[in-house]
N, C-alpha and C positions, 0 to 999 in steps of 0.2 A: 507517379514518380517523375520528376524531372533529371533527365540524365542519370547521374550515377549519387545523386541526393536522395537521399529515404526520408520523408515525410514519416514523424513519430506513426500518427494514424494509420498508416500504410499495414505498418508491424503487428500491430494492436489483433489480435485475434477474436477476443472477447470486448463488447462496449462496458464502457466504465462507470461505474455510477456515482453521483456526488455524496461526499460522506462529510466535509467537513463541516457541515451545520449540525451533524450527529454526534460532535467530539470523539470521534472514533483513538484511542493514542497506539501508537507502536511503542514495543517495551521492547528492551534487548534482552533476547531470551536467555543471555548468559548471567548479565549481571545484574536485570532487572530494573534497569534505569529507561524513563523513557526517553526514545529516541526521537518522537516527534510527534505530529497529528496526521491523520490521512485525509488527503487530500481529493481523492478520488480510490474508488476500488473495484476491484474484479478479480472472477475467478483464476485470472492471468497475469496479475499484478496488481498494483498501486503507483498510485504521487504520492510521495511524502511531503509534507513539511518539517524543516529541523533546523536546526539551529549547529548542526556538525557538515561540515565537510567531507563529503562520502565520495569512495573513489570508483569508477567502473571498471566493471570486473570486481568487486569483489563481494563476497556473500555475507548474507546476516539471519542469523536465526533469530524470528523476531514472534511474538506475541500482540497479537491483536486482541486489545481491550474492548467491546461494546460496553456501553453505560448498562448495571446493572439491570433497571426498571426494562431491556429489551429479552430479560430471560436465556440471551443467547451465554454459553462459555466463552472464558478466552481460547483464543486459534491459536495455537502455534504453527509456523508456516516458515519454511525454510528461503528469501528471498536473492535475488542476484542483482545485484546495482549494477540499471542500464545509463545512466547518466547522471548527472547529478551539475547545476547552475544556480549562480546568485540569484535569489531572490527579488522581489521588487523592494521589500522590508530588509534595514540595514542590519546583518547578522544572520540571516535567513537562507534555506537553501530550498531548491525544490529538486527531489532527487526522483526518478523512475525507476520501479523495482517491477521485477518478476519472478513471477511465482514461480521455484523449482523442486521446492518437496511439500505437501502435504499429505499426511496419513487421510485415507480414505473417509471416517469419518470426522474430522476437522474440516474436510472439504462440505460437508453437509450442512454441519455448522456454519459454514460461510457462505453457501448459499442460500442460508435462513435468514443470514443479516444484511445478504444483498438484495432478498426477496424485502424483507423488511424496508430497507433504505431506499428503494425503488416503488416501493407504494406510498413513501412519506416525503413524498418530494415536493 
């Protein structure tokens, strides 16, 4: 760290894996609309990509889709939006989430598909 600057990776507990070559999508667990693609994942969070403007600090219960042909379910996983910046693409956001609720096996499942996405790299 430099001074009183936190370097994202600093925070990062868990390394992140690349997913969006996987089409991974976030749905909104309320109204079932997708919220975006993921960008990157872990047992600790995500990057989203989205097309909404999300604020920090606030939560989303979101559903993580894997593409069928991976066997895995959808995850539902309760997230907290750490940040969220424009995009390089015009309309685009890239927003930082972390993970603060999942049910014990939902987390098993996501560890199948990060085991998955980290051997298909």
């Amino acid at each position: 760290m430099n001074g009183n600057k936190i370097d994202v990776d600093d925070r990062r507990k868990t390394n992140r894996i690349d997913a969006f070559e996987a089409g991974l999508q976030a749905v909104n667990g309320i109204d079932g609309d997708s919220i975006g693609i993921i960008g990157n994942l872990s047992a600790g969070g995500m990057m989203l990509i989205t097309r909404r403007q999300l604020y920090a600090d606030g939560v989303l219960q979101l559903k993580i889709e894997p593409p069928p042909a991976l066997g895995i379910r959808t995850i539902p996983v309760g997230m907290k939006i750490l940040w969220c910046v424009p995009a390089n693409s015009p309309d685009e956001f890239w927003a930082g989430l972390e993970t603060i609720d999942i049910a014990d096996a939902d987390m098993r499942e996501l560890l199948r598909l990060l085991e998955h996405l980290s051997q298909h790299r």
